[in-house]
VEXDREN-2710 file (C-alpha; in Angstrom, 1 decimal):
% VEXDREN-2710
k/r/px/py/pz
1/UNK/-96.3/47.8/-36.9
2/UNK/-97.6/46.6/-40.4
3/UNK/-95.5/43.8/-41.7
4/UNK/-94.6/43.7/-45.2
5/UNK/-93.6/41.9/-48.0
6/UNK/-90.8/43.3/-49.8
7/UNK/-89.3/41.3/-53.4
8/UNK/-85.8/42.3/-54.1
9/UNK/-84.3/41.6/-57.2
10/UNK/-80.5/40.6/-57.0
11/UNK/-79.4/39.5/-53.7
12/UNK/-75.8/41.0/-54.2
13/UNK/-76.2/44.5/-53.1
14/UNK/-80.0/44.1/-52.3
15/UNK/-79.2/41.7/-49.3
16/UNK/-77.6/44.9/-47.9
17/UNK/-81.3/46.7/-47.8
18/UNK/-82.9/42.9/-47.3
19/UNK/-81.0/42.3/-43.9
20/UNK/-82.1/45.7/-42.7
21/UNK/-85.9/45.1/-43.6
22/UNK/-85.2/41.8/-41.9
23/UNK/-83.9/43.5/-38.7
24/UNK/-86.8/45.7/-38.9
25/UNK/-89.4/42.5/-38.7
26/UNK/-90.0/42.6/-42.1
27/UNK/-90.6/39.2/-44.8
28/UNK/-87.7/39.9/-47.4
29/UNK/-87.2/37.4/-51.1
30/UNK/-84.9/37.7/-53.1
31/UNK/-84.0/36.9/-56.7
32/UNK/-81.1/35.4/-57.5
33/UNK/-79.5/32.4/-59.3
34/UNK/-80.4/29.2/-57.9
35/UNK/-76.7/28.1/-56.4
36/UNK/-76.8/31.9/-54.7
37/UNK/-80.3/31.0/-53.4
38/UNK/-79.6/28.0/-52.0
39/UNK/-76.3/29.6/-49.8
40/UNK/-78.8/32.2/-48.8
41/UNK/-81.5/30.3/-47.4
42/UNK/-79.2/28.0/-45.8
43/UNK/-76.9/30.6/-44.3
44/UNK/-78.7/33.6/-44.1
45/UNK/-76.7/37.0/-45.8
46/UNK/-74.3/38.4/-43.2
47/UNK/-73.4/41.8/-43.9
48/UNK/-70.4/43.4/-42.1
49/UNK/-70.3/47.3/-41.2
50/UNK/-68.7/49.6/-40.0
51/UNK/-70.4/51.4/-36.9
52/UNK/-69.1/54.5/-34.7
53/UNK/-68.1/53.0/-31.2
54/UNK/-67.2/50.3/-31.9
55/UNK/-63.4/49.2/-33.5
56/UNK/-63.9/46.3/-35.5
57/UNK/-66.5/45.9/-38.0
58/UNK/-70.2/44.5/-36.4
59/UNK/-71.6/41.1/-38.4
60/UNK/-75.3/41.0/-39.0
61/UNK/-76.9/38.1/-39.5
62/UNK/-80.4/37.9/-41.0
63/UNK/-80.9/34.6/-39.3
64/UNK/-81.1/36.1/-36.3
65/UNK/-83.6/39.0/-37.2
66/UNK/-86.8/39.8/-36.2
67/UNK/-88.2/39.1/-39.7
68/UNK/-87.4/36.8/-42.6
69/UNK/-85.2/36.9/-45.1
70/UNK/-85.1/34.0/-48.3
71/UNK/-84.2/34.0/-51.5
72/UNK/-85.5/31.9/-55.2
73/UNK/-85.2/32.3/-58.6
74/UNK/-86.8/34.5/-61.1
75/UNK/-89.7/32.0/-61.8
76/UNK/-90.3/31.3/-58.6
77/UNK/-92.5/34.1/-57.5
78/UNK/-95.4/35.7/-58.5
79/UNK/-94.7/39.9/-58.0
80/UNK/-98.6/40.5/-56.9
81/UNK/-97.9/39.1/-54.2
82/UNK/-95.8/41.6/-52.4
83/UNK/-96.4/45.3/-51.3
84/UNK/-93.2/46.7/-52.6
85/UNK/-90.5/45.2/-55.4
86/UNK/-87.1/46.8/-55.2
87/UNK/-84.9/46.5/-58.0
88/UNK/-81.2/46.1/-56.9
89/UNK/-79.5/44.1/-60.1
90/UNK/-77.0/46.1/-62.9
91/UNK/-79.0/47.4/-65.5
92/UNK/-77.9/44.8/-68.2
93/UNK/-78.5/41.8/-66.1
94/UNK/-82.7/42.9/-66.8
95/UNK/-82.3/41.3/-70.1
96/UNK/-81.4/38.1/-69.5
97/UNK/-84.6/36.0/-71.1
98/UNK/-85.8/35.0/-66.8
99/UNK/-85.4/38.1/-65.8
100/UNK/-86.8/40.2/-68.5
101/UNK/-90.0/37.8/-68.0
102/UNK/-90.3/39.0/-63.9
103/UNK/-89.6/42.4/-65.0
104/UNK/-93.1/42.7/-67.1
105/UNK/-94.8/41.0/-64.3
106/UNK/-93.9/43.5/-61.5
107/UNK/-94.9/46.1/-63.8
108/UNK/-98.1/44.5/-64.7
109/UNK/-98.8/43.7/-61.4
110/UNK/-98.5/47.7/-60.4
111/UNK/-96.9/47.0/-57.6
112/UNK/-95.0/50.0/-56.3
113/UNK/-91.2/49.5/-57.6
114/UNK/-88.1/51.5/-56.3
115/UNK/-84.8/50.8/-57.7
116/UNK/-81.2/51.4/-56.1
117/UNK/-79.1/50.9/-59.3
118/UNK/-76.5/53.8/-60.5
119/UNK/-78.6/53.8/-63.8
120/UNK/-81.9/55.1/-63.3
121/UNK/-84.8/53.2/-65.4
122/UNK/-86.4/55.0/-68.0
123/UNK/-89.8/55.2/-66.0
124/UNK/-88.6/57.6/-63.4
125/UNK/-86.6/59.6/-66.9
126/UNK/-89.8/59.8/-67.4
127/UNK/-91.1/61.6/-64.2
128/UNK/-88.8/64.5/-65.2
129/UNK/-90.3/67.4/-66.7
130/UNK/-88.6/68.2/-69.9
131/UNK/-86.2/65.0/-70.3
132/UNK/-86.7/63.5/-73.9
133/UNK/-86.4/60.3/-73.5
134/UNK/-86.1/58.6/-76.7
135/UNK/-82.6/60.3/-77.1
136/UNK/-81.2/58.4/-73.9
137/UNK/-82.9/55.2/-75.2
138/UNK/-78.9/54.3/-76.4
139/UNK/-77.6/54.3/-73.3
140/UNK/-79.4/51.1/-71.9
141/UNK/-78.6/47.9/-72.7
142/UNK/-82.4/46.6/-74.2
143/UNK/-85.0/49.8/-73.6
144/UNK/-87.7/47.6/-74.2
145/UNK/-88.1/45.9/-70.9
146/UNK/-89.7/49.4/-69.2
147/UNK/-92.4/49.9/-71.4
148/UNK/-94.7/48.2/-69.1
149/UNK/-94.1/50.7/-66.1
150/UNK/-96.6/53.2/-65.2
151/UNK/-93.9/55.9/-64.4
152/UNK/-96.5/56.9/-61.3
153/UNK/-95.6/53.6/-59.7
154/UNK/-91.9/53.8/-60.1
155/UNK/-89.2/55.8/-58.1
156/UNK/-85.7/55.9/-57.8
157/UNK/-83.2/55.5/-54.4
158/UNK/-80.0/56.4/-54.5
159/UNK/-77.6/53.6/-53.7
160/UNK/-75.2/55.4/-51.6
161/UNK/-73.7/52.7/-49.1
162/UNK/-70.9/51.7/-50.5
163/UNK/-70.1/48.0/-50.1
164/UNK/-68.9/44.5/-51.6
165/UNK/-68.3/40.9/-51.4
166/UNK/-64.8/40.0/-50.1
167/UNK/-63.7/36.8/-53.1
168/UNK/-62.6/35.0/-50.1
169/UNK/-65.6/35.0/-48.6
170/UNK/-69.1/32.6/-49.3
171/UNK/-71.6/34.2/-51.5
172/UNK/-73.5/35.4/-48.7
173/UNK/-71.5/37.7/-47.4
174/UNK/-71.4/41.6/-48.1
175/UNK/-68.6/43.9/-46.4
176/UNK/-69.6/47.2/-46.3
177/UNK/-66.8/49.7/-46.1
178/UNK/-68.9/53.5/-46.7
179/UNK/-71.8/53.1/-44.1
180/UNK/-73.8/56.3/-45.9
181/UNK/-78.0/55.9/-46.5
182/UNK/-79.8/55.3/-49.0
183/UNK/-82.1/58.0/-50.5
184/UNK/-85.0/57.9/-52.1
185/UNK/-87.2/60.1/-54.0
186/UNK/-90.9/59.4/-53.5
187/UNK/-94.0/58.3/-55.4
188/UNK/-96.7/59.9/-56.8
189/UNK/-99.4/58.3/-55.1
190/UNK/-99.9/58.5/-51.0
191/UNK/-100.0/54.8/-50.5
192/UNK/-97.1/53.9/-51.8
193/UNK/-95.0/56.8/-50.5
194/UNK/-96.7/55.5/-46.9
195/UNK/-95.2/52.2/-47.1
196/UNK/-91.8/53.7/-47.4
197/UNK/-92.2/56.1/-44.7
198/UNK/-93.1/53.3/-42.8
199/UNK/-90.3/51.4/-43.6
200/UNK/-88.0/54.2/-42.9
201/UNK/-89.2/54.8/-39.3
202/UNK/-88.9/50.7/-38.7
203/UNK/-85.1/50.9/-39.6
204/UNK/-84.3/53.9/-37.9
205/UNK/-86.0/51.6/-34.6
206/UNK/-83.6/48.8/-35.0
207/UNK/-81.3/48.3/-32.3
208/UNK/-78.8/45.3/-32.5
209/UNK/-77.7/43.7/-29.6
210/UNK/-73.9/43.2/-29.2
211/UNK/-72.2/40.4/-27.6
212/UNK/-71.5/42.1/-24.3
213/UNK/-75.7/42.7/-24.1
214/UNK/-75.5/46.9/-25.1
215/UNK/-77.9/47.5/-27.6
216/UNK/-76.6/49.8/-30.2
217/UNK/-78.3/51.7/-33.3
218/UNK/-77.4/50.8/-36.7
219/UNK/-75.4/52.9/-39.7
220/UNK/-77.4/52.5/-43.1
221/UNK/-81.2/54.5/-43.0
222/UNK/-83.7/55.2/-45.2
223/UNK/-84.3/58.0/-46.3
224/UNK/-87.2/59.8/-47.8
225/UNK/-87.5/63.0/-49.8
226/UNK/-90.3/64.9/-51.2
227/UNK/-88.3/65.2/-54.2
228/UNK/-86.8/63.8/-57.8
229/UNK/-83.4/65.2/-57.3
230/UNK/-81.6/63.7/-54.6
231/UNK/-81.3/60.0/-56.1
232/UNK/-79.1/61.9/-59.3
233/UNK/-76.6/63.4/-56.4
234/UNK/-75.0/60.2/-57.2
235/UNK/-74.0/61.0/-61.0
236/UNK/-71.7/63.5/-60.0
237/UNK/-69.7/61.0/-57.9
238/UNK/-70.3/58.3/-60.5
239/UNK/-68.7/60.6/-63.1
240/UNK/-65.4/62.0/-61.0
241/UNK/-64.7/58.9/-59.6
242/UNK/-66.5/55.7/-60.1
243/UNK/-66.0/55.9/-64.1
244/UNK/-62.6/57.8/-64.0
245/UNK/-61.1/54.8/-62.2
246/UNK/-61.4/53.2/-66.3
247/UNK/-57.8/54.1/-67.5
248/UNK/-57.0/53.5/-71.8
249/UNK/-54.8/50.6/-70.4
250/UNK/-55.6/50.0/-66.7
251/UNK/-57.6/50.7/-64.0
252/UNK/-57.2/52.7/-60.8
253/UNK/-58.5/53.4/-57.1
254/UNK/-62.0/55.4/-56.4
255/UNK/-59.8/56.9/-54.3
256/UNK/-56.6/57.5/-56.9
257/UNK/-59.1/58.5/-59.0
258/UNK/-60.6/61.8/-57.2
259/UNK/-57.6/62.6/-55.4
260/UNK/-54.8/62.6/-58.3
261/UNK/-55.8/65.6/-59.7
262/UNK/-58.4/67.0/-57.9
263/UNK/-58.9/70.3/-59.8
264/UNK/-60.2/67.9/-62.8
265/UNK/-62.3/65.9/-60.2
266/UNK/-63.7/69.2/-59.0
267/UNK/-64.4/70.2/-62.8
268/UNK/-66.6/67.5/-63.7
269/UNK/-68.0/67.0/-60.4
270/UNK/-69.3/70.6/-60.5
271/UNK/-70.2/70.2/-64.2
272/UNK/-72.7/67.4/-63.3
273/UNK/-74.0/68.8/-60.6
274/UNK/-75.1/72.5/-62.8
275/UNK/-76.4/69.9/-65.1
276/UNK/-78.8/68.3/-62.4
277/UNK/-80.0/72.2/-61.3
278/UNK/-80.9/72.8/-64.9
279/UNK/-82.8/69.5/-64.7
280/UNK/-84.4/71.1/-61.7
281/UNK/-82.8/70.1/-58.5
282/UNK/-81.8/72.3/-55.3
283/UNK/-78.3/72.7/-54.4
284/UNK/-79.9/71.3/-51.2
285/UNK/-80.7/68.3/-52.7
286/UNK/-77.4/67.5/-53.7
287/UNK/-73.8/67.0/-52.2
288/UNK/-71.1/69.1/-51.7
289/UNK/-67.7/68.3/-53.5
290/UNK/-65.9/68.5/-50.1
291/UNK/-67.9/65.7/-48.5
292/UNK/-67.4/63.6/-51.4
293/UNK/-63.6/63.8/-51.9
294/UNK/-63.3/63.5/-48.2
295/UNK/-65.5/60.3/-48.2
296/UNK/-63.3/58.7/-51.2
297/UNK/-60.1/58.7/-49.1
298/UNK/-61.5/55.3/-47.8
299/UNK/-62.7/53.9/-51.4
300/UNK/-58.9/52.0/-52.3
301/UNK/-60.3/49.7/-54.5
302/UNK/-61.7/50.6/-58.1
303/UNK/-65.1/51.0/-58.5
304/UNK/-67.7/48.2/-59.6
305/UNK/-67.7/49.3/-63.0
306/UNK/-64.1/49.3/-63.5
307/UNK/-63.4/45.8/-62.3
308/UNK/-65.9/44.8/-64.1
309/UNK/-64.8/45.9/-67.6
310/UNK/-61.2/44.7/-66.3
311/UNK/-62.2/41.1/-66.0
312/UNK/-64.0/41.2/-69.3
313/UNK/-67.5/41.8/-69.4
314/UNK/-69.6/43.1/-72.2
315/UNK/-71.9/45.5/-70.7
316/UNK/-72.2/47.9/-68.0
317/UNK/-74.2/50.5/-66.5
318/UNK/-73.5/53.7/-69.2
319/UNK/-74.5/56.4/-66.1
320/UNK/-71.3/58.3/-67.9
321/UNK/-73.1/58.0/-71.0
322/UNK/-76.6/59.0/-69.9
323/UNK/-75.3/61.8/-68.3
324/UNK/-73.4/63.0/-71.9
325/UNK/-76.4/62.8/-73.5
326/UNK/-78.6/64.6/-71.0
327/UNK/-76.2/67.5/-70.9
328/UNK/-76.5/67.8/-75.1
329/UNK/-80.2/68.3/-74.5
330/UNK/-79.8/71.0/-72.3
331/UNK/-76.8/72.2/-74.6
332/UNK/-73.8/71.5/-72.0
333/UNK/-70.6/69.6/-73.2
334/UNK/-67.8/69.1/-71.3
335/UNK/-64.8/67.8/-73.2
336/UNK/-63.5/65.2/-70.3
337/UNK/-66.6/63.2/-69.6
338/UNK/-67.1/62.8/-73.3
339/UNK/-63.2/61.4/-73.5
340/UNK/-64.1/59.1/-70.2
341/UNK/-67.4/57.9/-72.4
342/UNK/-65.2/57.2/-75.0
343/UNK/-62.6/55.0/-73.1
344/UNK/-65.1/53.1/-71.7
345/UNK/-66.6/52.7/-75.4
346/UNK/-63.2/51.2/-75.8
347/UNK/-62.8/49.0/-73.2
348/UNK/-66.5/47.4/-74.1
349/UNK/-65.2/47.1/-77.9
350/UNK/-62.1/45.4/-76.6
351/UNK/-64.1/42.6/-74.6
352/UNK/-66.8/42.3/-77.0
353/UNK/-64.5/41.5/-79.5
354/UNK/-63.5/37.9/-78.5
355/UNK/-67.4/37.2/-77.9
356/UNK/-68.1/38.1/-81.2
357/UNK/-65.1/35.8/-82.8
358/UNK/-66.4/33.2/-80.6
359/UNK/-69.8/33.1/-82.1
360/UNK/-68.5/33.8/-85.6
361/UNK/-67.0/30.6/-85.6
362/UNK/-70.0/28.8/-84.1
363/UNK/-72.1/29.9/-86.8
364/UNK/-69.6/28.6/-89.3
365/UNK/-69.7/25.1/-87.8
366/UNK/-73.3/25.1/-87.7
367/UNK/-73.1/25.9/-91.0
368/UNK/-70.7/23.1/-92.5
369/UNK/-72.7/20.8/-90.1
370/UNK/-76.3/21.5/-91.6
371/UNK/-74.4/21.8/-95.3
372/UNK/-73.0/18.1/-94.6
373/UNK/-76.4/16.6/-93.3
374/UNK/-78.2/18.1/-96.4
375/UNK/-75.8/16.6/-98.8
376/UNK/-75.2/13.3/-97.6
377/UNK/-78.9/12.4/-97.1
378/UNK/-79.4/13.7/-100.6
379/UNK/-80.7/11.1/-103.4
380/UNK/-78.4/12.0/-106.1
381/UNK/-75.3/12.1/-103.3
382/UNK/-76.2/8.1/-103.1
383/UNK/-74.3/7.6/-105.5
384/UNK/-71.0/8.6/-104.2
385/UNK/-71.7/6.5/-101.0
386/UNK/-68.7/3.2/-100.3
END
């Protein structure tokens, strides 16, 4: 088995996919702030999942794994020196000034690079025939930071595990509560859609040994598809449930969200998905409605993005917003996701607002600071001195 080096940026989510390239024999880094990096190589990440015979949740150390697993900050690594880079961070958190830096590095440094964020990076947009790009260039948070990318050495997984870290818990510890796989579309070139076969067969040979001594196979694969499509299966359950869970004045369940009036669910969910054929995918490469709404009984908890914009933050993924403006491309407008977008818009505004009152007033002090220095070091202001 060839053993390779795999760069994950964020160790949040990405120590879901780390601990199974670890199990696998793998050498895993990830990218995270220093405090998180320290915890990690210290502790390990433990994930907890769900698996089908047994009752309680199994904990899976990285520790005790057949390969490696550490973690460092953005500067600490040079991208060229790994055979894939995975990108597992929100979409905004790519423009803070450390991050942007690594970000033209891996992409100089043609390394093959497969995200698993909801938001998919304008280089794989770009790997869909007929999507005009420069019209979705709004709906990221700072556009700029892809240019780099060679679109041919970019691809897209879809993040479908659905998991989290319980606030009681250290930093290093993700709870995984939909065991699903992840699914990626491939490359364009051979060798880089051979290391991900590869790494696909080495996680579907893991076994994990319980504490009784039974060796049991793991939830959480790898899959590979020889197509663009099955990655944006996700939008449709971004847009029904994930980003309906964003109320005017509160937010809601994943679960609530899909299953209070599931004839609207069922509307945009089928909406997005006749948007995705037009784009060019197979019914087969998407998923049915009544797997999803089955699978969201268990979400109770809002989504990611929700709880997010409920404790105040600025910016978020905008998959409800890229998916708006793909569908006016293709001429497709449905009334509901627009009014989602536009709550959302609103609850951004709303947050944004004490940020921007916050640096208002900065400015102003800087401004009666410098205006201060300049006048009472000026000659003519001796004068006036005691």
């Amino acid at each position: 088995m060839k053993k390779y080096k795999i760069l994950i940026l964020g160790a949040s989510y990405g120590s879901l996919l780390g601990t199974k390239f670890a199990l696998a024999g793998h050498s895993v880094k990830m990218i995270c702030r220093e405090k998180s990096a320290k915890v990690f190589n210290t502790k390990g990440a433990l994930v907890r999942t769900p698996v089908k015979c047994q009752s309680e949740p199994v904990e899976i150390s990285s520790i005790n794994a057949l390969g490696n697993l550490s973690a460092g900050t953005p500067n600490s690594v040079s991208p060229q020196d790994f055979d894939l880079v995975i990108l597992a961070m929100q979409e905004p958190q790519y423009s803070s000034p450390d991050v942007s830096t690594l970000i033209k590095k891996v992409a100089l440094s043609r390394v093959p690079c497969m995200s698993i964020m909801n938001m998919p990076p304008i280089p794989f947009l770009k790997r869909i025939p007929g999507v005009d790009v420069s019209s979705l260039l709004g709906c990221f948070k700072n556009p700029e930071i892809w240019q780099h990318f060679d679109p041919k050495k970019f691809t897209l997984c879809s993040p479908d595990p659905q998991a989290f870290r319980p606030p009681s818990e250290k930093i290093n510890v993700l709870e995984v509560r939909l065991p699903t796989n992840f699914k990626s579309a491939y490359f364009e070139e051979t060798s880089d859609n051979q290391i991900l076969k590869n790494l696909s067969k080495d996680i579907e040979d893991i076994r994990f040994k319980l504490p009784d001594g039974s060796l049991i196979e793991l939830p959480i694969k790898l899959k590979i598809h020889d197509t663009l499509f099955v990655p944006l299966a996700k939008w449709a359950m971004l847009l029904s449930g994930n980003y309906r869970c964003i109320h005017k004045e509160k937010i809601i369940s994943i679960k609530e969200a899909v299953h209070t009036n599931l004839t609207e669910t069922q509307e945009i969910y089928d909406w997005v998905v006749e948007l995705c054929i037009e784009l060019g995918a197979k019914t087969s490469d998407l998923v049915p409605f009544d797997k999803y709404y089955k699978a969201a009984r268990s979400l109770v908890t809002p989504s990611s993005a929700a709880r997010a914009l409920n404790s105040g933050v600025t910016d978020i993924e905008r998959v409800d917003k890229l998916v708006m403006e793909l569908g006016k491309q293709l001429g497709k407008n449905n009334a509901k996701v627009n009014s989602n977008v536009e709550i959302v818009n609103m609850w951004l505004e709303k947050n944004q607002k004490p940020q921007l009152s916050t640096q208002k007033i900065n400015h102003i002090s800087e401004f009666k600071q410098k205006a201060h220095d300049i006048i009472s070091t000026h000659p003519l202001m001796s004068q006036f001195q005691p």
